[in-house]
Backbone as CSV, one residue per row, in Angstrom:
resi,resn,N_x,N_y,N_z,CA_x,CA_y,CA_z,C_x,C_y,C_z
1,UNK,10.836,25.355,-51.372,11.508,24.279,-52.090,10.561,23.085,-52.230
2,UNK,10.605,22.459,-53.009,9.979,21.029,-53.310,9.811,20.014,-52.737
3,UNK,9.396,19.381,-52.276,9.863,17.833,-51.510,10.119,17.444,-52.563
4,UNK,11.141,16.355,-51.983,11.895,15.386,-52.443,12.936,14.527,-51.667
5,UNK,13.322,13.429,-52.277,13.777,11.997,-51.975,15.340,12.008,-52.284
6,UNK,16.262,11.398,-51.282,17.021,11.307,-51.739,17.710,10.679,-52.496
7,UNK,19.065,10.834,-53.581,19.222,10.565,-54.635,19.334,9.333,-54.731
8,UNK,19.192,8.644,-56.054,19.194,7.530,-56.186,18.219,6.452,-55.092
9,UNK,17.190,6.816,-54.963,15.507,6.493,-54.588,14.413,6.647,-55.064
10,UNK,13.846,5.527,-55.676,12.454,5.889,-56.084,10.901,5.134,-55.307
11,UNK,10.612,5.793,-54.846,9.293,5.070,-53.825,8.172,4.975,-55.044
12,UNK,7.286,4.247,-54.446,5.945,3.655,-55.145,4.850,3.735,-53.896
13,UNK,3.500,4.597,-54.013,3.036,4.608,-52.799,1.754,4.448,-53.382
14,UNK,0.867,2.934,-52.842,-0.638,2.806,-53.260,-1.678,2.831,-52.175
15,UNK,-2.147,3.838,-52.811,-3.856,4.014,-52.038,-4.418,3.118,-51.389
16,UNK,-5.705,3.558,-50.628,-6.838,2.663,-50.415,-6.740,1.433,-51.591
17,UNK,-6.825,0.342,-51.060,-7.228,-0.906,-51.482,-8.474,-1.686,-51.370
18,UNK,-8.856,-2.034,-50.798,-10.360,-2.193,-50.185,-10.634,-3.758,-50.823
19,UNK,-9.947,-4.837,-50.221,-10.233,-5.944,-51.160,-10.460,-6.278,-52.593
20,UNK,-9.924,-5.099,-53.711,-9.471,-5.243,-54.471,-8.589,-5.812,-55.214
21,UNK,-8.188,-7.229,-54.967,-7.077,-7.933,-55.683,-6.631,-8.084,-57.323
22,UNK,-7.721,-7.552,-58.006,-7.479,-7.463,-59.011,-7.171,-6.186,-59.599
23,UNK,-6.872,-5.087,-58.698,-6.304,-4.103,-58.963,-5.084,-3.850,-58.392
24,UNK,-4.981,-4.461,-57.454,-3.990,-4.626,-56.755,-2.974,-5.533,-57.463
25,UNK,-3.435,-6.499,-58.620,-2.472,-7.277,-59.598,-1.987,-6.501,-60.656
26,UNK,-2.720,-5.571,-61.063,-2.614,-4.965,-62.162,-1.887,-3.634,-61.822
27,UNK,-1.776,-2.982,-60.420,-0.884,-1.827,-60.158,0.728,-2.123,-59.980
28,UNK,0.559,-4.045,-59.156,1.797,-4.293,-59.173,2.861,-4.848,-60.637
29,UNK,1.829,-4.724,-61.431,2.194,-5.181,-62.885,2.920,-3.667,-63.798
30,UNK,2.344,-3.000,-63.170,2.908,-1.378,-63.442,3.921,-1.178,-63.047
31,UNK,4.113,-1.620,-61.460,5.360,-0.846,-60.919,6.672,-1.641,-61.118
32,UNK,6.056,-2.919,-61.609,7.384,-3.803,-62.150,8.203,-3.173,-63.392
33,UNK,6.788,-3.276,-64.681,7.204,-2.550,-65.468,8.098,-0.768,-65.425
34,UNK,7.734,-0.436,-64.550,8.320,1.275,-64.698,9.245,0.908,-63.943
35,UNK,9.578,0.182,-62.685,10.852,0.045,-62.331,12.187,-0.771,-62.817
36,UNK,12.022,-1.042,-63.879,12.347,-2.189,-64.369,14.036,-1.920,-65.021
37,UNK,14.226,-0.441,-65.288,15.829,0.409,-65.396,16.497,0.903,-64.594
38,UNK,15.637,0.832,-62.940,15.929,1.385,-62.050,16.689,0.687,-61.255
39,UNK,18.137,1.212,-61.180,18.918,0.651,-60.010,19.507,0.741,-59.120
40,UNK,18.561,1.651,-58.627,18.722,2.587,-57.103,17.879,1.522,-55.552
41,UNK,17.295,2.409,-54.794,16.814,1.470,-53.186,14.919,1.959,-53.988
42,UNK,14.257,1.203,-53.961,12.989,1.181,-54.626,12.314,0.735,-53.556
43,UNK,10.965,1.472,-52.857,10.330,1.161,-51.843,9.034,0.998,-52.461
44,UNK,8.214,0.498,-51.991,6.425,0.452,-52.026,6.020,0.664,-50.832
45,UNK,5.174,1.911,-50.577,4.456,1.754,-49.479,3.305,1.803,-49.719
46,UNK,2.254,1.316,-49.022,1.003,0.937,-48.759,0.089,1.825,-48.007
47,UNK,-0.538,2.165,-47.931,-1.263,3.470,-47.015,-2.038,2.516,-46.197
48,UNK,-2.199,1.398,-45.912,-3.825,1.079,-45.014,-4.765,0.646,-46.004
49,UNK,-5.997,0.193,-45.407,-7.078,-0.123,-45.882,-7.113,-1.548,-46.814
50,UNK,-6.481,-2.352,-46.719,-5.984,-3.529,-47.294,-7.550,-4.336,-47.709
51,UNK,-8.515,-4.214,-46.649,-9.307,-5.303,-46.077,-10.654,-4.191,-46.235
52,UNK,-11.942,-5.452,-46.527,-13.543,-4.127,-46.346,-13.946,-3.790,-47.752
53,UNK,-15.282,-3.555,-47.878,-15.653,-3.333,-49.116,-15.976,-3.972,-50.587
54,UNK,-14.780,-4.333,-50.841,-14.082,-5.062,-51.838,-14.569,-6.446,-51.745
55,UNK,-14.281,-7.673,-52.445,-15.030,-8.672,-52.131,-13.644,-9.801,-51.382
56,UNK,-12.388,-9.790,-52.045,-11.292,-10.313,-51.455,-10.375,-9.858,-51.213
57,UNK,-10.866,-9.441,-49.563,-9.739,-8.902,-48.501,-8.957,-9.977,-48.058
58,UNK,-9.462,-11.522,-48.068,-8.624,-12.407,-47.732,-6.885,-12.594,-49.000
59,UNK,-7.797,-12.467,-49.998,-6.744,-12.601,-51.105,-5.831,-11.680,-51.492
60,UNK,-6.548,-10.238,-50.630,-5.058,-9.442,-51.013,-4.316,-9.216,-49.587
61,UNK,-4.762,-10.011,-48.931,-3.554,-9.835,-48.021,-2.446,-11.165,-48.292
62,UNK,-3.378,-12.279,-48.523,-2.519,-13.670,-48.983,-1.659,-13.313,-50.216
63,UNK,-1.810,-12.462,-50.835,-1.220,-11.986,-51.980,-0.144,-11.173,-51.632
64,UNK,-0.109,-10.323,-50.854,0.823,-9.001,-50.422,1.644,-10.193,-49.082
65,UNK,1.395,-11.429,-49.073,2.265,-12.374,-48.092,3.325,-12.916,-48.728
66,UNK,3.340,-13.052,-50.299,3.374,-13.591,-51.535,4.689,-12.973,-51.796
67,UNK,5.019,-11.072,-51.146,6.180,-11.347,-51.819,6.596,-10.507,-53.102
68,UNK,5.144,-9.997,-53.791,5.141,-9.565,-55.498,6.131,-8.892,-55.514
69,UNK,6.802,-8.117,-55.270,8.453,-7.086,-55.140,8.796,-7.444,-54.307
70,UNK,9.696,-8.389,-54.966,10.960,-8.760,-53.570,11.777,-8.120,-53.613
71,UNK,12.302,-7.492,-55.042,13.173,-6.480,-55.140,13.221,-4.575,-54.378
72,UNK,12.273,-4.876,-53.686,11.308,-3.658,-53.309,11.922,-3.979,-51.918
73,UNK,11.983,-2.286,-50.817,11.705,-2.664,-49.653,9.983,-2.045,-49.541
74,UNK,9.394,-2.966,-48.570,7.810,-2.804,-48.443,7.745,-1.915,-46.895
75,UNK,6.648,-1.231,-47.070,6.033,-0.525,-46.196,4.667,-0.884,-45.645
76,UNK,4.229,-1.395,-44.827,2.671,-1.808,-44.666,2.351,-0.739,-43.547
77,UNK,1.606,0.365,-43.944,0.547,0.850,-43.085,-0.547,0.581,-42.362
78,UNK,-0.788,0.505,-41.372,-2.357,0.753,-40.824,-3.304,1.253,-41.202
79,UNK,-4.498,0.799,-41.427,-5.652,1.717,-41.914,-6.923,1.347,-40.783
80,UNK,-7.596,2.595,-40.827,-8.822,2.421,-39.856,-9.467,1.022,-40.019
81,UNK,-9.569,0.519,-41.182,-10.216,-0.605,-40.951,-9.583,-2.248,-40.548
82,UNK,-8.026,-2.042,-40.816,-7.071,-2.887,-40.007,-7.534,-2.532,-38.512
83,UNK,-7.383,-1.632,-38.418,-7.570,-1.236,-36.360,-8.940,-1.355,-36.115
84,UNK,-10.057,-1.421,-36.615,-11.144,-2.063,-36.026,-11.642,-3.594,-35.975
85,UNK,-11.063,-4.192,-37.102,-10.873,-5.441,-37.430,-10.229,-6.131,-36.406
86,UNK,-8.942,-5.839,-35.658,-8.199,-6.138,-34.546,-9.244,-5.756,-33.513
87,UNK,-10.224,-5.025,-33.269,-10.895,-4.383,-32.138,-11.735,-5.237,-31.774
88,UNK,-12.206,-5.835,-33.117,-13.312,-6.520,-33.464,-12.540,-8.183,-32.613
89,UNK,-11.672,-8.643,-33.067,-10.890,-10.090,-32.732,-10.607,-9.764,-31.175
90,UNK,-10.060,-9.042,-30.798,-9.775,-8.797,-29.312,-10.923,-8.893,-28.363
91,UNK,-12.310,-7.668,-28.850,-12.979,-7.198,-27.922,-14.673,-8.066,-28.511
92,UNK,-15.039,-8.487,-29.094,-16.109,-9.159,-29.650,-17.207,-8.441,-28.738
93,UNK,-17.356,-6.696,-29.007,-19.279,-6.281,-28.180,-19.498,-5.759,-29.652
94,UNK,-20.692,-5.489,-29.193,-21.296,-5.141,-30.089,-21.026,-3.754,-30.523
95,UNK,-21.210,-2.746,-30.086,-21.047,-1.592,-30.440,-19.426,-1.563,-31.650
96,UNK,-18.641,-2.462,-31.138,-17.070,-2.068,-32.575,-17.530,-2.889,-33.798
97,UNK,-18.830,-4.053,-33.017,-18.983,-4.985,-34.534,-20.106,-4.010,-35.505
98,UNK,-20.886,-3.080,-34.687,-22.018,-2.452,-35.802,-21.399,-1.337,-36.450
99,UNK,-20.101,-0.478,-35.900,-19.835,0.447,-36.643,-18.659,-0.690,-37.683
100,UNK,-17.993,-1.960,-37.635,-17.539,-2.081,-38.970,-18.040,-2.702,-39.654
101,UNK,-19.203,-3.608,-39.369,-20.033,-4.023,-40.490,-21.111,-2.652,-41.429
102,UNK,-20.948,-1.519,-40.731,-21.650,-0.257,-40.908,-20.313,0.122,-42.665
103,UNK,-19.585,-0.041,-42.088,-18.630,0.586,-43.566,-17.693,-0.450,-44.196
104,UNK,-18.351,-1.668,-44.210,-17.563,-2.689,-44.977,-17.283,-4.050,-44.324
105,UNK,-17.104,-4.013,-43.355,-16.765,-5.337,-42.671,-17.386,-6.748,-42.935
106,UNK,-18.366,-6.899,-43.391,-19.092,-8.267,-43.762,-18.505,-8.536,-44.977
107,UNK,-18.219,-7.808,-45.767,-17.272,-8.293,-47.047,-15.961,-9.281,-46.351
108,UNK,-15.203,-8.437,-45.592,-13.901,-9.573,-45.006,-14.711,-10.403,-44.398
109,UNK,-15.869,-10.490,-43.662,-16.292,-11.791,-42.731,-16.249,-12.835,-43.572
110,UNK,-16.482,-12.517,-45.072,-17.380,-13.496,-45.482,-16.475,-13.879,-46.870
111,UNK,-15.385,-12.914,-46.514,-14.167,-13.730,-47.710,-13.135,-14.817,-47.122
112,UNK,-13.391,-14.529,-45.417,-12.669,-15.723,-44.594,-13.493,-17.082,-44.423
113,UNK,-14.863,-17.341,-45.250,-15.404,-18.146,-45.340,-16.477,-18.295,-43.946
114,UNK,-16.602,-17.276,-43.304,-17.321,-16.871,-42.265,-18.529,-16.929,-42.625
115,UNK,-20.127,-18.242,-42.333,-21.104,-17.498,-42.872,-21.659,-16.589,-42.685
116,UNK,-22.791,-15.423,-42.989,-23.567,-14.784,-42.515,-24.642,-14.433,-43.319
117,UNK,-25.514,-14.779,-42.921,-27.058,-14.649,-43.216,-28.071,-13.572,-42.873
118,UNK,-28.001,-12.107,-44.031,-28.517,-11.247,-43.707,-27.540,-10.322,-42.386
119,UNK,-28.193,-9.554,-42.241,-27.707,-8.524,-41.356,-27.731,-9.277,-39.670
120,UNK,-26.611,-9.527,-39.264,-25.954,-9.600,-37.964,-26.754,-9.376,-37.503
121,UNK,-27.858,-10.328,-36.200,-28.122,-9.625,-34.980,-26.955,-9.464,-33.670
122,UNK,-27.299,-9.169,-32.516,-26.368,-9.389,-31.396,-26.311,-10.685,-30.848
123,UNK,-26.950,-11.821,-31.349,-27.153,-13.131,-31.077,-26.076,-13.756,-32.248
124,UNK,-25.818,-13.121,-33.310,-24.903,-14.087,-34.330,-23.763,-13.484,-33.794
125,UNK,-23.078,-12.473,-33.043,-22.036,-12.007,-33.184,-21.017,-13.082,-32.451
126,UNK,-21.396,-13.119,-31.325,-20.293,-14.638,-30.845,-20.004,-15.645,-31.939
127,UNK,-21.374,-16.394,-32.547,-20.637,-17.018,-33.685,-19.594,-16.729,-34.607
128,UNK,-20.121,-15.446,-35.112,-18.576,-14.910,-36.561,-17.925,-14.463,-36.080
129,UNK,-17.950,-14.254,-34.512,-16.026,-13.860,-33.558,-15.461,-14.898,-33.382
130,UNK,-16.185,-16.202,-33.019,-15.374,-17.712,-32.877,-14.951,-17.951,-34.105
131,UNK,-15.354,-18.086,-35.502,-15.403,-18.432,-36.325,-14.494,-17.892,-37.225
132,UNK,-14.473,-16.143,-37.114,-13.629,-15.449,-37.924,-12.138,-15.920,-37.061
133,UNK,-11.818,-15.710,-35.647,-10.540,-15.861,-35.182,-9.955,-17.358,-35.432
134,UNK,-11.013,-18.642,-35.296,-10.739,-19.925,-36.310,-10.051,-20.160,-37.446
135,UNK,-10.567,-18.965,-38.565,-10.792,-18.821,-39.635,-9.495,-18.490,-40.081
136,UNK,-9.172,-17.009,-39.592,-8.328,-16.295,-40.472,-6.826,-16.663,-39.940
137,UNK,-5.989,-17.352,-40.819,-4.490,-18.080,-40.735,-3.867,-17.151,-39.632
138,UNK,-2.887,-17.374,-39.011,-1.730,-16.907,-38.273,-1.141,-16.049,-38.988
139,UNK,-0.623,-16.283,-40.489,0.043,-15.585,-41.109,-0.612,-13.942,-41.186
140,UNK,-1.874,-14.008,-41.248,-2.679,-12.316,-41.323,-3.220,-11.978,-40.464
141,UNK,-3.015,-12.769,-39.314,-3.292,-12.332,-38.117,-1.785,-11.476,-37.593
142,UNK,-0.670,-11.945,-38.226,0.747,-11.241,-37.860,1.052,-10.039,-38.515
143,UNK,0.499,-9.867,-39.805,0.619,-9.193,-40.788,-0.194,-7.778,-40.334
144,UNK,-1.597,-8.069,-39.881,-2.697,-7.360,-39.493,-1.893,-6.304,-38.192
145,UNK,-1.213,-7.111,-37.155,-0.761,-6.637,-35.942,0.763,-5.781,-36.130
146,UNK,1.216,-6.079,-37.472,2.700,-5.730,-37.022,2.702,-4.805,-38.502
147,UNK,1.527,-3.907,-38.911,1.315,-2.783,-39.455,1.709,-1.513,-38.937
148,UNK,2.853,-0.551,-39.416,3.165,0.311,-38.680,2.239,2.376,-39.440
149,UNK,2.399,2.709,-38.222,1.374,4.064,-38.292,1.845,5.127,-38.814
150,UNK,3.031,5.437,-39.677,3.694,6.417,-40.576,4.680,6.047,-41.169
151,UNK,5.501,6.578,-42.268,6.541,6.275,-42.838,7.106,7.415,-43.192
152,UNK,8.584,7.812,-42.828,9.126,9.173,-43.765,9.897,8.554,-44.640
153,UNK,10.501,9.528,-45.627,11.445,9.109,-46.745,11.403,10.754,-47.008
154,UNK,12.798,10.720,-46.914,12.817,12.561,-47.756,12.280,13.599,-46.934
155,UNK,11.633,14.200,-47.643,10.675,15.637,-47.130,8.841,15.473,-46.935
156,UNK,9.057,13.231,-47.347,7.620,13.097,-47.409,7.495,12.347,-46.104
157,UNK,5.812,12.557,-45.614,5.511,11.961,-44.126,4.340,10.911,-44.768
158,UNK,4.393,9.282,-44.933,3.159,9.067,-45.212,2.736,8.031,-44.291
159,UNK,1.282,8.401,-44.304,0.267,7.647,-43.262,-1.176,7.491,-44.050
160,UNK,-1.643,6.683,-43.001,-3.519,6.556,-43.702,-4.142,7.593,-43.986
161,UNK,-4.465,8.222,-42.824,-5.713,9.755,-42.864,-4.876,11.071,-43.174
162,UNK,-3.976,10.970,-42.442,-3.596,12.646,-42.128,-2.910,13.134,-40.643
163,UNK,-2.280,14.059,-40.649,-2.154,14.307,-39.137,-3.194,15.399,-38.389
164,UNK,-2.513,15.591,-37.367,-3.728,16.887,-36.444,-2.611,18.193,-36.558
165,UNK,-3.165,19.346,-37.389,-2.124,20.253,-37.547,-1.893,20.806,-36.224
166,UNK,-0.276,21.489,-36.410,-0.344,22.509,-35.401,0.370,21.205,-34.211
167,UNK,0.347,20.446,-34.362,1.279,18.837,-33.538,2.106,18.569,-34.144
168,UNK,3.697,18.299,-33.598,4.657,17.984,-34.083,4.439,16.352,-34.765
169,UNK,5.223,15.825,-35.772,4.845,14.995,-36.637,5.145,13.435,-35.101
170,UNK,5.971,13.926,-34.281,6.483,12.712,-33.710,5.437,12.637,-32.744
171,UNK,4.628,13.705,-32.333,3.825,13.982,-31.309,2.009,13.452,-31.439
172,UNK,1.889,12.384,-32.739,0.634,12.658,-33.614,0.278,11.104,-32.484
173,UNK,-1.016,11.461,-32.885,-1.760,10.640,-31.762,-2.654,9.300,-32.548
174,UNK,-2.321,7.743,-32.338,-2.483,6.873,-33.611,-4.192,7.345,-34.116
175,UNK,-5.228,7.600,-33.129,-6.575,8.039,-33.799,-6.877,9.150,-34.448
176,UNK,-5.579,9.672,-34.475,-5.774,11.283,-35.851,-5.190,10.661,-37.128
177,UNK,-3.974,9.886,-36.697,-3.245,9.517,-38.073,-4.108,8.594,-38.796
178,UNK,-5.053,7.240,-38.003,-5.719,6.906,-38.614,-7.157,7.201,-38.895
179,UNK,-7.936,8.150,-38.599,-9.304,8.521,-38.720,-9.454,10.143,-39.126
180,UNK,-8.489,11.036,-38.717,-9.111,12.307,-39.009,-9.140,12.814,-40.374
181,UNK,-10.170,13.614,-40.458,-10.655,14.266,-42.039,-10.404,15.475,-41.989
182,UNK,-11.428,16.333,-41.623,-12.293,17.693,-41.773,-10.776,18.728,-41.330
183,UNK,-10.293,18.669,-39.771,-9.119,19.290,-39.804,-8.152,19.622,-40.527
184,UNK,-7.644,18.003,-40.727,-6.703,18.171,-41.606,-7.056,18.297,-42.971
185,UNK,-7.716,17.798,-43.495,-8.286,18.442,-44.985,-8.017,19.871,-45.501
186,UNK,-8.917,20.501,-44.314,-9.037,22.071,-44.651,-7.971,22.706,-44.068
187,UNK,-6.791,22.524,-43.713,-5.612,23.200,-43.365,-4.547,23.367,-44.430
188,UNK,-4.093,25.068,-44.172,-3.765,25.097,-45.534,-1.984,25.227,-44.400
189,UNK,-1.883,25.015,-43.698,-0.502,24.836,-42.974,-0.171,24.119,-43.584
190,UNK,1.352,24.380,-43.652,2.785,23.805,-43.863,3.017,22.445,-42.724
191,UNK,3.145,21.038,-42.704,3.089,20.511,-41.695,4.594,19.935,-41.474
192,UNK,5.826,20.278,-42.050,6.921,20.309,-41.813,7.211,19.345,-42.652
193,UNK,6.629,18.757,-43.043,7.153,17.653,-44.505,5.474,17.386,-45.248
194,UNK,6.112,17.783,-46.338,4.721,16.652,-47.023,4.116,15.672,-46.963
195,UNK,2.532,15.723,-46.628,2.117,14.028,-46.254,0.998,14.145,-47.305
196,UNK,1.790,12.386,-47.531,0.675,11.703,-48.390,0.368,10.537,-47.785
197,UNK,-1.586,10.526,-47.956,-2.352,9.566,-47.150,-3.353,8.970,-48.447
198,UNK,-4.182,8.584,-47.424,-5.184,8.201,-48.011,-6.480,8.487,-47.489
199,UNK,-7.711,7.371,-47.349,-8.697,7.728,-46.634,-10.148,8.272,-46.635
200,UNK,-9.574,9.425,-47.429,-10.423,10.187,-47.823,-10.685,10.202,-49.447
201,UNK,-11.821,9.886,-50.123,-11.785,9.240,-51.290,-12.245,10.697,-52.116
202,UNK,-11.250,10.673,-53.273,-11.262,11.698,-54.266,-11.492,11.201,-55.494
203,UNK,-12.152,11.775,-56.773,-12.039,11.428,-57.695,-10.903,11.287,-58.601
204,UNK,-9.679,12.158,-58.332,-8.262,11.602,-59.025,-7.680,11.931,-57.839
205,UNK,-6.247,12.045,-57.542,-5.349,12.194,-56.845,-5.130,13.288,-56.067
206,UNK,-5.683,14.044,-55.133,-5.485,15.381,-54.452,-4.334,15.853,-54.253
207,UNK,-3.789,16.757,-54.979,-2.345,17.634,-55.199,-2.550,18.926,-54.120
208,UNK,-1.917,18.919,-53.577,-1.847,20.832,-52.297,-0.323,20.667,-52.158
209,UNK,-0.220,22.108,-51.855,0.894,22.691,-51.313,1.362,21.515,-50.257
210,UNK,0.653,21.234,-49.325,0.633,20.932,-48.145,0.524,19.081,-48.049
211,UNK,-0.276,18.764,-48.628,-0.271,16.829,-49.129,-0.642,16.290,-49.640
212,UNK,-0.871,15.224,-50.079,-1.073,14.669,-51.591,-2.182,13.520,-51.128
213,UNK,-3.183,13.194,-51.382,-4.274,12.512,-51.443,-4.487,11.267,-52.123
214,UNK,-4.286,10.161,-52.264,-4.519,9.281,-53.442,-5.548,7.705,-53.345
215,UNK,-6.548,8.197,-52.036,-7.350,7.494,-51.927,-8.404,7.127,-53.093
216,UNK,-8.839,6.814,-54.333,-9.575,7.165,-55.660,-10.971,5.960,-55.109
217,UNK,-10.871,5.680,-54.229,-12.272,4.953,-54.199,-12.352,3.211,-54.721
218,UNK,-10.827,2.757,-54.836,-11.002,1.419,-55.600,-11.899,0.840,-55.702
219,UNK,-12.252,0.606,-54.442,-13.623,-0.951,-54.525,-15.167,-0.450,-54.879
220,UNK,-15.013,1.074,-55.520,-16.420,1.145,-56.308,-16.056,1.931,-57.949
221,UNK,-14.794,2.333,-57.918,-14.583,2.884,-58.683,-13.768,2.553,-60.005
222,UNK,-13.102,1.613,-59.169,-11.980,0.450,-60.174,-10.682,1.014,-60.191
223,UNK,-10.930,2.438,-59.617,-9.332,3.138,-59.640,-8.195,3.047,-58.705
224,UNK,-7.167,2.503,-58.598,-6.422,2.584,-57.113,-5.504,2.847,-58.308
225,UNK,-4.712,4.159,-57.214,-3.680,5.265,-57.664,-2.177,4.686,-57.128
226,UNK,-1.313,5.049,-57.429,-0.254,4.380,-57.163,0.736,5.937,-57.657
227,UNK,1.426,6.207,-56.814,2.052,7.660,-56.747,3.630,7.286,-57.044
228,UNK,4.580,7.457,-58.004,5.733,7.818,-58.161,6.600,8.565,-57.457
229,UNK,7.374,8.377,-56.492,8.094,9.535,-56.332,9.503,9.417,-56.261
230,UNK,10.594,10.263,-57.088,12.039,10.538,-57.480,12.393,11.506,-57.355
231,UNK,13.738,12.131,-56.138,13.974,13.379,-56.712,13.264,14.373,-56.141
232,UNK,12.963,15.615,-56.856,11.355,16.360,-56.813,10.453,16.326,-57.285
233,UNK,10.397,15.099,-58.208,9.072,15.363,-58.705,8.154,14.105,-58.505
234,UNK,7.131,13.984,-59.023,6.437,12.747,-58.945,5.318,12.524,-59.804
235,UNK,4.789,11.175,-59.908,3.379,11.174,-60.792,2.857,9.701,-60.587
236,UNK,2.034,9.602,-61.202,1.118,8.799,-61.194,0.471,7.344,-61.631
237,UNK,0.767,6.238,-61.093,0.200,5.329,-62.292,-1.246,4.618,-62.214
């Protein structure tokens, strides 16, 4: 049988973001428009990855504070780079600051008005830990912390990465849901509901038996996917 939602529900679920705010204006300009006859319970969920890459991670979180579907209930996920970002504010060594400035992190340092000059030694890092926790408002410091690690609706399970097959969905462990690939990728198991993540960056939308993919690479690609779902069926904007 199909997944699907129950009646009179239509969810909205967007990809990787990656400090993209100007795609992030233009997807929520979509889902206004297509929801706009609909007068059922209308959700948006968010997969993670809000922050990194992109050039204003500050602005799309100040933006997603904002409200854009009020008519919406909202979903905010966790994404690996929310949970190192927190790792980063808590624990200030070096080793959590080189792997996230390694895949994006100096973009958010430096959209919170954080300077940085060239590549971080271990001598600047105390500075842009005083500076960033200075820096970045209360409001996304609450926002950042009170991100939750799955969402069901229906027959669908959605999270950032994926789960660890072969583990019951309640049983999933938060560093598989937010980091694992290769496992779950290549599993062609049934995982007891359909999950759609993100994470893992595809050139359009990854369709399987098994879960739906809609990470598209925003912050190099210009694409962030935004998934429909009613009913049994679903698509794309």
């Amino acid at each position: 049988m199909p997944a699907s939602l129950p009646d009179n529900q239509r969810l909205y679920c967007i990809g990787d973001i990656h400090g993209r705010l100007d795609l992030l204006r233009d997807v929520h300009q979509k889902i206004i428009e297509d929801a706009t006859d609909f007068n059922g319970l209308k959700t948006a969920v968010y997969l993670g990855d809000y922050i990194d890459r992109g050039m204003d991670s500050k602005g799309t979180i100040e933006f997603l504070l904002t409200d854009p579907l009020p008519d919406f209930k909202k979903v905010y996920l966790l994404g690996n780079h929310e949970q190192i970002l927190l790792q980063f504010l808590l624990n200030n060594n070096t080793s959590i600051a080189n792997t996230w400035f390694q895949f994006g992190g100096l973009s958010t340092i430096i959209s919170y008005g954080v300077e940085v000059r060239g590549i971080p030694t271990s001598k600047d890092l105390s500075r842009i830990h005083t500076e960033l926790k200075l820096k970045l408002p209360a409001s996304h410091l609450s926002f950042l912390q009170n991100l939750s690690l799955s969402y069901e609706a229906g027959d669908y399970f959605f999270v950032h990465a994926g789960i660890k097959p072969k583990v019951k969905l309640y049983n999933q462990q938060p560093e598989d849901l937010l980091w694992i690939r290769e496992e779950f990728l290549n599993s062609k198991l049934f995982h007891g509901k359909m999950i759609v993540h993100g994470h893992t960056v595809t050139a359009l939308p990854e369709c399987l038996p098994n879960r739906i993919g809609l990470d598209t690479g925003a912050y190099s690609t210009g694409k962030l996917t935004c998934a429909v779902f009613e009913a049994t069926h679903y698509k794309f904007l």
